[in-house]
VEXVO-830439 format. One record per residue (C-alpha): residue in three letters; x, y negated, z; residue number from 1. Coordinates in pm, 1 decimal, padded with zeros to 6 digits. Layout:
BEGIN
ala | X | Y | Z | NUM
...
This chain:
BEGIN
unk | 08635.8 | 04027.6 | -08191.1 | 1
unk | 08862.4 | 04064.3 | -07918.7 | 2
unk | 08863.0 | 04372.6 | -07680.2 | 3
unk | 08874.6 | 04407.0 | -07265.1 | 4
unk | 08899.8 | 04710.0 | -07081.4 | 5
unk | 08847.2 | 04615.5 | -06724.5 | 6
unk | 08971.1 | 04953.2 | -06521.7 | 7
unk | 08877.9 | 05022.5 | -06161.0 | 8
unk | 08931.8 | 05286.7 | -05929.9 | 9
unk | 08563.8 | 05297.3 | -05835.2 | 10
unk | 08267.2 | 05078.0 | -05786.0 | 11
unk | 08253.0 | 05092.8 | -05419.9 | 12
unk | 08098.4 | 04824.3 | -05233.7 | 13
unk | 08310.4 | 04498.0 | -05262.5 | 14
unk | 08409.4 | 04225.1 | -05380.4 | 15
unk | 08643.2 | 04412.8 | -05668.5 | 16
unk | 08364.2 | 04556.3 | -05796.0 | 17
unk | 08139.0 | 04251.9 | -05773.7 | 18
unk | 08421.3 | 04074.3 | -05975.3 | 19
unk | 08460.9 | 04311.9 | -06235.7 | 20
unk | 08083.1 | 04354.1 | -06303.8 | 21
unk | 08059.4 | 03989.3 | -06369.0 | 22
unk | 08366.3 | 03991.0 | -06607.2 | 23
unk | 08288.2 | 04203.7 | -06765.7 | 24
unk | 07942.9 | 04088.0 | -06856.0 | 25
unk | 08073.2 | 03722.3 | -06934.5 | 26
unk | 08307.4 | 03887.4 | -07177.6 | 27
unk | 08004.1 | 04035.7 | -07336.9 | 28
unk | 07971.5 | 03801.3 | -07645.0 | 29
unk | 07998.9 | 03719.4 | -07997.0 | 30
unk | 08400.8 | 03693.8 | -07954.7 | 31
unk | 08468.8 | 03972.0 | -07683.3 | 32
unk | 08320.9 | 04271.0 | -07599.9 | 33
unk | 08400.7 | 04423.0 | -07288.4 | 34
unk | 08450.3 | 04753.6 | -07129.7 | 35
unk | 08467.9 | 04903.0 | -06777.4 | 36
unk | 08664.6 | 05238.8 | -06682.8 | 37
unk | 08616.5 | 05343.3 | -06329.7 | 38
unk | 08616.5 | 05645.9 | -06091.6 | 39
unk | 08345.5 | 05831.9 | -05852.7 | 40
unk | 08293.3 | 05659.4 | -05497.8 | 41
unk | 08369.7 | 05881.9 | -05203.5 | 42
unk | 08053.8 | 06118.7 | -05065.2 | 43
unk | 08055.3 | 05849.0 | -04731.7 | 44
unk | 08055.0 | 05570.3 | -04958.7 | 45
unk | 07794.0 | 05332.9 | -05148.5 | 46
unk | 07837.0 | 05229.0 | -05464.5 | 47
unk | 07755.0 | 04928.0 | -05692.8 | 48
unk | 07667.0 | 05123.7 | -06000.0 | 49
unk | 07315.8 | 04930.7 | -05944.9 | 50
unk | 07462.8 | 04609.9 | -06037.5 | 51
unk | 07672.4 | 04724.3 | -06351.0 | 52
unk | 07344.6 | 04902.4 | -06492.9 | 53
unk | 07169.0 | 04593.0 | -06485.7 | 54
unk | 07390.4 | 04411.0 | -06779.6 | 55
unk | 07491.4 | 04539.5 | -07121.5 | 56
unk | 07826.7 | 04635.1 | -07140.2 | 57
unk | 07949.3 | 04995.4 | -07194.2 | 58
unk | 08107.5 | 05226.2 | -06890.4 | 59
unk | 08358.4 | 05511.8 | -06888.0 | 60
unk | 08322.1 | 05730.0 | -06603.3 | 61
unk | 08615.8 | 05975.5 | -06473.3 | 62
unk | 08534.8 | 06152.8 | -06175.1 | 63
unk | 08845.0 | 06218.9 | -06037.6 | 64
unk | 09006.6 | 05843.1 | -06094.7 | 65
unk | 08855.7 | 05805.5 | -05727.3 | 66
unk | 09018.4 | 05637.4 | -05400.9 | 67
unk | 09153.6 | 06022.8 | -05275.4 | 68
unk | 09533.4 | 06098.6 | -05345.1 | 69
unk | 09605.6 | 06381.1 | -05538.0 | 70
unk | 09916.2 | 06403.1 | -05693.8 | 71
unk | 09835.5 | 06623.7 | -05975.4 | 72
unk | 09476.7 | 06497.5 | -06053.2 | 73
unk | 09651.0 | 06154.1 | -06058.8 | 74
unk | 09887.5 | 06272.4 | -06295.5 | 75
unk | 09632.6 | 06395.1 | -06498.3 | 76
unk | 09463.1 | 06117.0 | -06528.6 | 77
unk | 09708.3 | 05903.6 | -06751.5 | 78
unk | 09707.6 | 06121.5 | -07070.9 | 79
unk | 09287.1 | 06080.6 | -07035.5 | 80
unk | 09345.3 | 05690.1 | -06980.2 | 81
unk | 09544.0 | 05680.8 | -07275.4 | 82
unk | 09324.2 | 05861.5 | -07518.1 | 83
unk | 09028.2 | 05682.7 | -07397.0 | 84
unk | 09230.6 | 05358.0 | -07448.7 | 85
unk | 09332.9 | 05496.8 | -07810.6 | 86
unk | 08985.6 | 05489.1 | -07923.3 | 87
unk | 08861.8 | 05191.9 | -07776.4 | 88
unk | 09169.5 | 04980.8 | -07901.7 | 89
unk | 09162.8 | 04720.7 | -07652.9 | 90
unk | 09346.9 | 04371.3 | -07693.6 | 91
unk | 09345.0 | 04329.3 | -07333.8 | 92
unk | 09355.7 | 04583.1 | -07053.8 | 93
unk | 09236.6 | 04430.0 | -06694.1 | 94
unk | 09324.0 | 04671.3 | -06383.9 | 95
unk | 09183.0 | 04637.7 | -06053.3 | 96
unk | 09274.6 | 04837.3 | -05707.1 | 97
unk | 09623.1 | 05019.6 | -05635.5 | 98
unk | 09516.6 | 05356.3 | -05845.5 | 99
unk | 09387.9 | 05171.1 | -06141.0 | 100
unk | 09665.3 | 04943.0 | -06155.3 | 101
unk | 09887.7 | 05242.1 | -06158.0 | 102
unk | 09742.9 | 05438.7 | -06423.2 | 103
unk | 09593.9 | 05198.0 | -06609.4 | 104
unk | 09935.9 | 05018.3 | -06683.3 | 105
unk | 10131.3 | 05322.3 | -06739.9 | 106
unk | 09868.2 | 05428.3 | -06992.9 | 107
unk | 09844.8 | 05106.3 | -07154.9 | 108
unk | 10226.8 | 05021.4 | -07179.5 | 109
unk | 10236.4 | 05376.6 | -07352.5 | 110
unk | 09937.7 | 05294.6 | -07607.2 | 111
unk | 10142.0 | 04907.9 | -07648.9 | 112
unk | 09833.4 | 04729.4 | -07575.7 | 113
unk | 09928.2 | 04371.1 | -07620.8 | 114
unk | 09844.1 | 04172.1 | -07273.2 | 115
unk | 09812.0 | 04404.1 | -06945.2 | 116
unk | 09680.7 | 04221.1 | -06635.7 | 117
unk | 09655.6 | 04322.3 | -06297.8 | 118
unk | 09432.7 | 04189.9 | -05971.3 | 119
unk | 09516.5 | 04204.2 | -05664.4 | 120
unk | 09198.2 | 04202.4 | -05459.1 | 121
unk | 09416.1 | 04340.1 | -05154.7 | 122
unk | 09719.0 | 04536.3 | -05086.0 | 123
unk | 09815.8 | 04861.3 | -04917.8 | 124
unk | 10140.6 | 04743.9 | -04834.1 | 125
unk | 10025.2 | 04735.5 | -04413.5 | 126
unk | 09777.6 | 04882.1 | -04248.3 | 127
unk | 09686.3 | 05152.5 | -04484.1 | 128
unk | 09913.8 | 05387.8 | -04465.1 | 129
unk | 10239.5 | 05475.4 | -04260.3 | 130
unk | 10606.9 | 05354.9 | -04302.6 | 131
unk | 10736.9 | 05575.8 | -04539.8 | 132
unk | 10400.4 | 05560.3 | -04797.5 | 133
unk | 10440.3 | 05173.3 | -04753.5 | 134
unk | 10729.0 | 05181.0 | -04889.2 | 135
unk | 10661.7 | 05363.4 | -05207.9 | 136
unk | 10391.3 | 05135.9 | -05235.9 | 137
unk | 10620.1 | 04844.8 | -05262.9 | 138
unk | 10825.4 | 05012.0 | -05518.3 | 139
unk | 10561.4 | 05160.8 | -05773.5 | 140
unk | 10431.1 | 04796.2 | -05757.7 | 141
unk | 10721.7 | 04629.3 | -05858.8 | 142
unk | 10827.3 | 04898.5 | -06101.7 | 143
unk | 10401.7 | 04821.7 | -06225.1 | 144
unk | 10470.2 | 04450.9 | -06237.3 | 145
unk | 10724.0 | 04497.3 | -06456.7 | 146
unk | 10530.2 | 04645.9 | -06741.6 | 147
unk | 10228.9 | 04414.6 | -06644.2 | 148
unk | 10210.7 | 04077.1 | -06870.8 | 149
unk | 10050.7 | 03880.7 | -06526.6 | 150
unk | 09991.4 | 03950.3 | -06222.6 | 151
unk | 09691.7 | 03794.4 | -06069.4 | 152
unk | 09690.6 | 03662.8 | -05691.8 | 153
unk | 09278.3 | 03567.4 | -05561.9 | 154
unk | 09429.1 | 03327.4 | -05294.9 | 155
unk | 09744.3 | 03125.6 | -05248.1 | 156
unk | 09826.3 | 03362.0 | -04932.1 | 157
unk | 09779.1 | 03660.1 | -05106.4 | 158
unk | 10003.5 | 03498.4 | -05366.3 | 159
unk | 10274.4 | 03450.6 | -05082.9 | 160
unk | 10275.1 | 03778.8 | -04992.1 | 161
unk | 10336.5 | 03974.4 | -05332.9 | 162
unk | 10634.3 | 03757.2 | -05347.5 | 163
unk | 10709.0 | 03760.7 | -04987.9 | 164
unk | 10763.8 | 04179.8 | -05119.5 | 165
unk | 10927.7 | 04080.9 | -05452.5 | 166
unk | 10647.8 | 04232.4 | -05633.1 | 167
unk | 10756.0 | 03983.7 | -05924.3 | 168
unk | 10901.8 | 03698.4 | -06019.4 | 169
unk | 10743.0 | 03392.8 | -05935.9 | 170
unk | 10643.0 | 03270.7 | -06321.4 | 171
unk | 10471.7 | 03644.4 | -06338.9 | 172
unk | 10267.1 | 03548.4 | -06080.3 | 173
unk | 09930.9 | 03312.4 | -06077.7 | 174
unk | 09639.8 | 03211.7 | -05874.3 | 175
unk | 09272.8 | 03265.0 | -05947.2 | 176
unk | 09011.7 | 03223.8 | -05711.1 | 177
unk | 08683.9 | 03406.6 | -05677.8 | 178
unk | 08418.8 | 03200.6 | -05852.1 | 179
unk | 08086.3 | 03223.7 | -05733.3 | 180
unk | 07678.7 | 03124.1 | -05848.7 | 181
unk | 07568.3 | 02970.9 | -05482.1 | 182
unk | 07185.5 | 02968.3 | -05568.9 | 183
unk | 07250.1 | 03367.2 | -05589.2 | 184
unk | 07354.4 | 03427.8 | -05276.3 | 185
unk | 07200.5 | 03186.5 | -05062.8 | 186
unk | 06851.3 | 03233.6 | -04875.1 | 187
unk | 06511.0 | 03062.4 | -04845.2 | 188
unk | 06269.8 | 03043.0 | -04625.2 | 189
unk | 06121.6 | 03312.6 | -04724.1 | 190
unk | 06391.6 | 03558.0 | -04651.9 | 191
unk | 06388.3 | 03428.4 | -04289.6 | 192
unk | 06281.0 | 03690.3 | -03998.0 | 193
unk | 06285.2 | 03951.7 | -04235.2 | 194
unk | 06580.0 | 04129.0 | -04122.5 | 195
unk | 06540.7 | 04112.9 | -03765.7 | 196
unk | 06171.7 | 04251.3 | -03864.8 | 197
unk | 06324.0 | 04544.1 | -04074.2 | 198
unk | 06564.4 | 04718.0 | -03815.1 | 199
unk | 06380.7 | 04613.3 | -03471.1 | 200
unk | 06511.3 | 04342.9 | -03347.7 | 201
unk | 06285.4 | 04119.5 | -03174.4 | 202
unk | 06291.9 | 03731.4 | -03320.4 | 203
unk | 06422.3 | 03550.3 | -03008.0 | 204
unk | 06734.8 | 03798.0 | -03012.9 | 205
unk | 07083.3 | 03637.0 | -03161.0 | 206
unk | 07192.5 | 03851.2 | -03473.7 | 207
unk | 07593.9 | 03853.9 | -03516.6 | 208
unk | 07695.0 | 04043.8 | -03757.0 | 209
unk | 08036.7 | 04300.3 | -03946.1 | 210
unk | 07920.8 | 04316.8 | -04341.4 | 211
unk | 08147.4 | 04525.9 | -04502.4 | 212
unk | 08318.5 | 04938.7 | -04523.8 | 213
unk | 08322.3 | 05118.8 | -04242.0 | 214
unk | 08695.0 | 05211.4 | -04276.6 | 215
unk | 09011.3 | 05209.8 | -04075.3 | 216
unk | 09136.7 | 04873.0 | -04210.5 | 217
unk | 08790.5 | 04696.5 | -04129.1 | 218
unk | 08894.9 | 04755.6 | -03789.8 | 219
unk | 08506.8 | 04805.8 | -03673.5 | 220
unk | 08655.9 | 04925.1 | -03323.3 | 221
unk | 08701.1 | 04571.1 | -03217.4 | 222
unk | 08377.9 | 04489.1 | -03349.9 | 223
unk | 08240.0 | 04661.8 | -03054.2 | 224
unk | 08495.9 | 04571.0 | -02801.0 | 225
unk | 08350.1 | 04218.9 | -02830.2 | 226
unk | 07989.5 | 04320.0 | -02804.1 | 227
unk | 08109.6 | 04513.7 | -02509.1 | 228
unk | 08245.1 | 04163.5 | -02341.1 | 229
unk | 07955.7 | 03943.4 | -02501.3 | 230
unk | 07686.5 | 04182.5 | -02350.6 | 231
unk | 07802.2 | 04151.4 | -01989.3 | 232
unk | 07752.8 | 03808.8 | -02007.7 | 233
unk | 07434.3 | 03834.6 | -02236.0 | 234
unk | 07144.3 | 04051.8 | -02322.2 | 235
unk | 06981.0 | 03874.8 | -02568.0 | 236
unk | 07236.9 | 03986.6 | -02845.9 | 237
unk | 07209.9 | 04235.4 | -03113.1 | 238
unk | 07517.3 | 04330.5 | -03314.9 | 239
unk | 07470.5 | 04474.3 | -03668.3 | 240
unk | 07698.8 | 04668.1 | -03871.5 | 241
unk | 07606.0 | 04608.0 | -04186.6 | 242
unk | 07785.3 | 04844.7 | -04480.4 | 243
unk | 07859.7 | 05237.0 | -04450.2 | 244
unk | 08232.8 | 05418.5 | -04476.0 | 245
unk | 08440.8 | 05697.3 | -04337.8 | 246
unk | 08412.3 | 05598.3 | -03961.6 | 247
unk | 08065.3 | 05526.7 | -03951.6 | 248
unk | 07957.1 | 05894.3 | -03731.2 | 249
unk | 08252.8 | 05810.1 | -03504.2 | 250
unk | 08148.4 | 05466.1 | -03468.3 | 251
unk | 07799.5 | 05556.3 | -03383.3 | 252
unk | 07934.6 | 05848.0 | -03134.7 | 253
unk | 08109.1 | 05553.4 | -02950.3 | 254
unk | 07813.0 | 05365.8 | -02947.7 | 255
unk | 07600.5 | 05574.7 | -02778.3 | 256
unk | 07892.4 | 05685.0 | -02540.4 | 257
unk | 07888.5 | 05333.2 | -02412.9 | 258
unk | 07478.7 | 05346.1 | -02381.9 | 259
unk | 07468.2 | 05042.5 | -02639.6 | 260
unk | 07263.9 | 05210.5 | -02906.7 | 261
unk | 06963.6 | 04927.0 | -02816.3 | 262
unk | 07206.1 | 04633.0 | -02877.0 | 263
unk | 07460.6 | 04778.6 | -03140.0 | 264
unk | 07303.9 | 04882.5 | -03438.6 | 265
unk | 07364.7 | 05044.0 | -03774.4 | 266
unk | 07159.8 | 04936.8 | -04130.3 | 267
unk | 07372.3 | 05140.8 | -04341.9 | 268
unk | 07382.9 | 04969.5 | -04713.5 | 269
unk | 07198.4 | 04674.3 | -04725.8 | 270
unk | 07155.5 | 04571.3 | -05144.2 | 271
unk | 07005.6 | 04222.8 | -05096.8 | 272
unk | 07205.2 | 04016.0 | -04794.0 | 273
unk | 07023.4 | 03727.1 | -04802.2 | 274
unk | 06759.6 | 03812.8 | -04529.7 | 275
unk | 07049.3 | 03890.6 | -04293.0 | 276
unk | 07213.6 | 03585.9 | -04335.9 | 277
unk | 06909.8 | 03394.5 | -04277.0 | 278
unk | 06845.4 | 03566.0 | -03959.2 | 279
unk | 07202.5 | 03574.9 | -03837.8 | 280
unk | 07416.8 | 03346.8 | -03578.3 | 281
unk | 07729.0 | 03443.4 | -03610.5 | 282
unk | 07963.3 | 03683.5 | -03852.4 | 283
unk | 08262.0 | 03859.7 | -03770.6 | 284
unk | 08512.7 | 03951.5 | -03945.5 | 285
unk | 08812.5 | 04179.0 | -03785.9 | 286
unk | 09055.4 | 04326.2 | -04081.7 | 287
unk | 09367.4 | 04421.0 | -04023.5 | 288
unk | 09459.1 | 04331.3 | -04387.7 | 289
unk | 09221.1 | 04151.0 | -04648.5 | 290
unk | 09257.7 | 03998.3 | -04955.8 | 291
unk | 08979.0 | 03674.6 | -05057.5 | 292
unk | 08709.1 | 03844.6 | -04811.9 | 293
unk | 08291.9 | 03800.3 | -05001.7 | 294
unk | 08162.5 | 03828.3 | -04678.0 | 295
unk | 08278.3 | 03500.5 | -04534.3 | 296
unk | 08221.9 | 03300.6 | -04872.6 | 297
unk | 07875.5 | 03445.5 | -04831.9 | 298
unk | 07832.4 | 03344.6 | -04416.1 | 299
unk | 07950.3 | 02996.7 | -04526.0 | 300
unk | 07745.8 | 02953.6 | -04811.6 | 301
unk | 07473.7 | 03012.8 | -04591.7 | 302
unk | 07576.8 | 02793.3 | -04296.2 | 303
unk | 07706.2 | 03084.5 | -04061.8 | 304
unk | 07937.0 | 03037.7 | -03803.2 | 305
unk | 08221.2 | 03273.2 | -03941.8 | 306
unk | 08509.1 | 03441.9 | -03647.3 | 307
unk | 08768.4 | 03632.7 | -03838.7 | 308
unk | 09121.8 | 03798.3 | -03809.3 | 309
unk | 09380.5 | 03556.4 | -03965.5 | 310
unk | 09460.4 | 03830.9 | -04177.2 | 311
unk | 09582.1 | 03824.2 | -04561.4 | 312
unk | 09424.9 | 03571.6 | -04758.8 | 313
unk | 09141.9 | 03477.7 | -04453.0 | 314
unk | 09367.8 | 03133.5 | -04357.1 | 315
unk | 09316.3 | 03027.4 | -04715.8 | 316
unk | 08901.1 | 03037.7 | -04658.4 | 317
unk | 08888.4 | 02942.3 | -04218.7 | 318
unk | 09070.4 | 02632.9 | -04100.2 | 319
unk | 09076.3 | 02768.3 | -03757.3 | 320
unk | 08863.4 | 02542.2 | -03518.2 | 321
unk | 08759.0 | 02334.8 | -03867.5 | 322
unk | 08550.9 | 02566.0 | -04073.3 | 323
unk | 08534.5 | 02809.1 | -03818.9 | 324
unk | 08770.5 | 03074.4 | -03579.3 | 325
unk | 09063.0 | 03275.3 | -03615.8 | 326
unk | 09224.2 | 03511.2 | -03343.1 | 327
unk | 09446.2 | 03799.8 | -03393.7 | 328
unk | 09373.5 | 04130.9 | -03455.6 | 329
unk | 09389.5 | 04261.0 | -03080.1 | 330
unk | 09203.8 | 03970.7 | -02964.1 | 331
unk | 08871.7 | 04084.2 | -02829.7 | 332
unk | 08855.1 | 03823.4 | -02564.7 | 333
unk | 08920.5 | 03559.5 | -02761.3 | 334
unk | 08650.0 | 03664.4 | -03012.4 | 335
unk | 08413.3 | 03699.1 | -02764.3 | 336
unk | 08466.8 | 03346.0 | -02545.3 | 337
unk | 08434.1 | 03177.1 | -02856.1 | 338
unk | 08141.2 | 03360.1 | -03009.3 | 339
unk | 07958.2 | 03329.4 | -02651.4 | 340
unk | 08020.3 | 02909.5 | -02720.7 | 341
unk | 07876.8 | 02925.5 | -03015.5 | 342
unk | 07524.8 | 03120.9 | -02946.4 | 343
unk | 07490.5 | 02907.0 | -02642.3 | 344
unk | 07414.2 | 02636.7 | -02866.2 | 345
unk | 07496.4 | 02665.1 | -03227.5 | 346
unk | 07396.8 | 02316.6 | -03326.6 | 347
unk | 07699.9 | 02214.6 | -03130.2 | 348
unk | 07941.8 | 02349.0 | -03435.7 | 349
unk | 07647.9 | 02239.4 | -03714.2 | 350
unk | 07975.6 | 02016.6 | -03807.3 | 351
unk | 08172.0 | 02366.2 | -03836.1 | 352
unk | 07981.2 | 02493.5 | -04063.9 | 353
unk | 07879.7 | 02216.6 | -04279.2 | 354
unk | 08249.0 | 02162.4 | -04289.8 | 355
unk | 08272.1 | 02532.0 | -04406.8 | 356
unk | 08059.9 | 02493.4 | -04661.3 | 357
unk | 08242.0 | 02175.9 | -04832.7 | 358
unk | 08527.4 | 02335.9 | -04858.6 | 359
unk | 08394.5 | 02687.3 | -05030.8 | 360
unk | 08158.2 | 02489.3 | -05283.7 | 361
unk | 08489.8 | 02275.5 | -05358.6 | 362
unk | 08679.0 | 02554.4 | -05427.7 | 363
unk | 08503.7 | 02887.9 | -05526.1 | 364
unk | 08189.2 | 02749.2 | -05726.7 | 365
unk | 08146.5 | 02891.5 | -06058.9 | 366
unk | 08074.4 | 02566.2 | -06200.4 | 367
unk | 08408.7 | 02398.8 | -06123.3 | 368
unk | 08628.6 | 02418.9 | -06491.4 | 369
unk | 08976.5 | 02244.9 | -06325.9 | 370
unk | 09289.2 | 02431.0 | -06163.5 | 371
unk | 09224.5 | 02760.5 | -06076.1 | 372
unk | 08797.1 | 02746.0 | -05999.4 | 373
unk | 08570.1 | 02794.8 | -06235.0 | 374
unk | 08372.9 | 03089.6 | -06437.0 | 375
unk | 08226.5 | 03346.8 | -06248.9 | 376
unk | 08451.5 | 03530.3 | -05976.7 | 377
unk | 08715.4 | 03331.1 | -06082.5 | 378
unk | 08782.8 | 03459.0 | -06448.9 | 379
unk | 09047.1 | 03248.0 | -06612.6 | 380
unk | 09249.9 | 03166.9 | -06931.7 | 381
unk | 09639.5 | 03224.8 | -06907.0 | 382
unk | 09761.5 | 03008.3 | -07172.1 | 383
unk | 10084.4 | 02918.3 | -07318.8 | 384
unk | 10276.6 | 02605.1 | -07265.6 | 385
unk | 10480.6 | 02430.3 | -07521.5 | 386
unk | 10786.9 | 02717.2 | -07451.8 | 387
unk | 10832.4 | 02999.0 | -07189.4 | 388
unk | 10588.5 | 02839.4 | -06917.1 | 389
unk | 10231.8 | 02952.1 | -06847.1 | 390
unk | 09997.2 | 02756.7 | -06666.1 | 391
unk | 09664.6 | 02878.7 | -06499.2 | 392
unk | 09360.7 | 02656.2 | -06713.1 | 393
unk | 08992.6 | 02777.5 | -06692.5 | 394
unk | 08725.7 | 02691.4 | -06990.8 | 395
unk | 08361.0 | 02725.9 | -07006.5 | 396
unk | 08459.5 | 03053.8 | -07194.3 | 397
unk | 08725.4 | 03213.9 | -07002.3 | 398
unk | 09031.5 | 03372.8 | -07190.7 | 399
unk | 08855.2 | 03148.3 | -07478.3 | 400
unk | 08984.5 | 03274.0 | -07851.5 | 401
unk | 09025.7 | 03092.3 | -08197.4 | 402
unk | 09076.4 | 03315.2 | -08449.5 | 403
unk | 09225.4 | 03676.5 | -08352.3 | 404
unk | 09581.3 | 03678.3 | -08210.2 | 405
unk | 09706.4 | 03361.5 | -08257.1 | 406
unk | 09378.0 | 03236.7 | -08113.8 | 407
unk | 09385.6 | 03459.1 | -07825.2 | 408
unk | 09580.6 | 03293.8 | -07520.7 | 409
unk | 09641.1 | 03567.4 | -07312.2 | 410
unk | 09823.2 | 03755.3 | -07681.1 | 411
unk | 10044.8 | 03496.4 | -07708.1 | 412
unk | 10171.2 | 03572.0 | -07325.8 | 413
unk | 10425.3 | 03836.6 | -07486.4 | 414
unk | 10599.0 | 03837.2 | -07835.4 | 415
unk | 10368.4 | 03917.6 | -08163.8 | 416
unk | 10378.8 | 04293.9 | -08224.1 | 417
unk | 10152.7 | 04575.2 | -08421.2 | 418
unk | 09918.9 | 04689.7 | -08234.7 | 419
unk | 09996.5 | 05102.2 | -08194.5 | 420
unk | 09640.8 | 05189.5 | -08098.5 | 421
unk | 09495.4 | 05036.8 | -08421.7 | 422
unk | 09401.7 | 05292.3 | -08675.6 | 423
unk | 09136.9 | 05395.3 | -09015.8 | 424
unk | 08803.7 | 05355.6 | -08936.8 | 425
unk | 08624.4 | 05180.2 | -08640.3 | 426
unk | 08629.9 | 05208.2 | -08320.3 | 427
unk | 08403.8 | 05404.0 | -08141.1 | 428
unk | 08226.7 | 05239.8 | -07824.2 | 429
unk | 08168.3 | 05446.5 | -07547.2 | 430
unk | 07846.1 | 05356.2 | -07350.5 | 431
unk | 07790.0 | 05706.4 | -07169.2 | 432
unk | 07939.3 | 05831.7 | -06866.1 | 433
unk | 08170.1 | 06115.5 | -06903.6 | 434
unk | 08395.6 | 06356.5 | -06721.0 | 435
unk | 08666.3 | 06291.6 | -06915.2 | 436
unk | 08789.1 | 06303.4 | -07228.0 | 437
């Protein structure tokens, strides 16, 4: 039986923590079981907690492994990581998000769990924080990648960028896209007029829509600079945010200074999408940094015109004027001239987003077992290659095992070694939340 802890800073909403929920329920099985560690949400924030309670697998919860910086509380926070990763004797530790990844790989280098592996689902190396926090970033990172076994990149651009920062070596490094179940996420008929019934908006109104956190490095401001241009030009156009964060009171203060509270609207946390994508034209997506974004797979699976930031790893899903748009990140005019072409007549760019669609169902399906696709969200094996090479190779069971260690693919990534955490007796699963340990 082989063992995963899968630690994440906290189960806000996301694609991380979509990701790691599904993980760690396919590595629920006969050969693995699987574990998550993860911190409290922040009081403005929504969390996913739904989704995890809905499979098997056991969670650890520690409050204070949250998104806020504290220096000490951090600190604090790798002797309880350790312990916790003492008992449960893990095989495999799995970080996600920048404080995860930083105390989950100090505190499983110091336990001498075999295979550590990190995802990057972003960065915080621009955009987040100011010049002189950047660049500690950049060093903790590499100084993390050093103790890490892999490093995990969800799209080629993201890839580009770790190295573009020397967060590792090149041969540390591999790609593994998002993998996702299409029939899930996709709408009927059924779903259709729902949405637009649900918050007000009459059914000849055009629904464009921001799905996601309402945080600084969303960039929600130039959300409503283009409704501002559209609705000169228009007033048959509602604009939805749909998600909650940090910003959303100021947002909604700006809102109403402009007299826009009829045409810009807020749904707050919306669990099942599906009815907004049926009833919406357009989506927008204006990061100032992003890593694979889940709203645009989602837009595309469901044949919405997407208009995005080429941002992070955004190139790698839009072919700008193939699959869809791509401005800058100051670009409000742009945005709008080209979002006012398409609700004049979507079924103008029907080739847009049918090409959209191709290329997502190509790439991020679940179903798809070759290069880097395949499995749900992406999960794949690392496995060793005649000498010192690793390739990326995905199976119908990810990370799939014969035997123990010299079964286990990802074990054989570093040299054979006793396993310090192992000890008499057996190990005690953890399926309770707790306030530490």
């Amino acid at each position: 039986m082989i063992k995963i802890l899968n630690i994440i800073t906290r189960l806000n909403i996301g694609g991380a923590s979509i990701h790691v929920v599904e993980i760690s329920q396919m590595f629920t099985s006969e050969n693995y079981t699987s574990t998550v560690l993860y911190g409290d949400v922040e009081a403005n924030e929504s969390d996913m907690l739904y989704l995890a309670k809905e499979y098997s697998f056991p969670m650890i919860n520690i409050p204070t492994m949250g998104r806020s910086i504290n220096l000490w509380q951090d600190l604090k926070l790798i002797p309880k990581v350790y312990r916790i990763i003492r008992r449960i004797q893990p095989e495999i530790v799995h970080t996600h998000t920048a404080k995860a990844g930083l105390v989950g790989r100090i505190a499983a280098r110091m336990a001498g769990v075999p295979v550590i592996l990190h995802t990057f689902h972003g960065n915080n190396f621009r955009g987040y924080f100011g010049r002189l926090m950047s660049w500690i970033s950049v060093q903790l990172e590499r100084m993390l990648a050093g103790i890490s076994t892999r490093i995990i990149a969800i799209s080629d651009q993201q890839k580009e960028e770790l190295l573009r920062f020397k967060i590792c070596k090149p041969d540390k490094l591999r790609v593994i896209h998002l993998g996702f179940e299409f029939g899930k996420i996709s709408y009927d008929e059924s779903h259709q007029g729902l949405f637009k019934a649900n918050f007000g908006t009459l059914p000849q109104h055009k629904l464009v829509g921001f799905v996601g956190r309402l945080t600084q490095i969303k960039n929600p401001w130039l959300f409503i600079k283009i409704a501002q241009i559209v609705l000169k030009t228009r007033d048959d156009v509602v604009f939805a945010f749909v998600g909650d964060g940090e910003l959303a009171d100021a947002l909604k203060d700006e809102v109403m200074s402009l007299g826009l509270q009829q045409r810009i609207i807020f749904t707050g946390f919306v669990k099942d999408l599906k009815p907004l994508y049926a009833d919406m034209d357009a989506l927008l997506l204006t990061s100032i940094n992003e890593g694979t974004p889940v709203a645009i797979i989602e837009a595309m699976a469901n044949r919405v015109p997407v208009l995005a930031t080429k941002v992070g790893g955004v190139p790698n899903l839009v072919a700008d004027g193939e699959s869809g748009w791509l401005f800058d990140t100051d670009d409000a005019d742009g945005f709008a001239q080209t979002l006012l072409k398409v609700l004049d007549d979507a079924n103008d760019y029907s080739a847009v987003t049918r090409k959209a669609w191709e290329d997502i169902s190509a790439r991020y399906s679940a179903s798809r077992k070759d290069g880097a696709g395949g499995a749900v969200f992406g999960a794949g094996a690392l496995s060793h290659n005649a000498g010192a090479r690793y390739q990326v190779s995905v199976s119908p069971v990810p990370w799939s095992l014969s035997a123990q260690r010299a079964s286990c693919p990802l074990a054989t990534l570093v040299p054979p070694l006793s396993h310090p955490c192992r000890g008499k007796g057996e190990t005690k699963v953890v399926n309770r939340e707790e306030g530490g340990t």
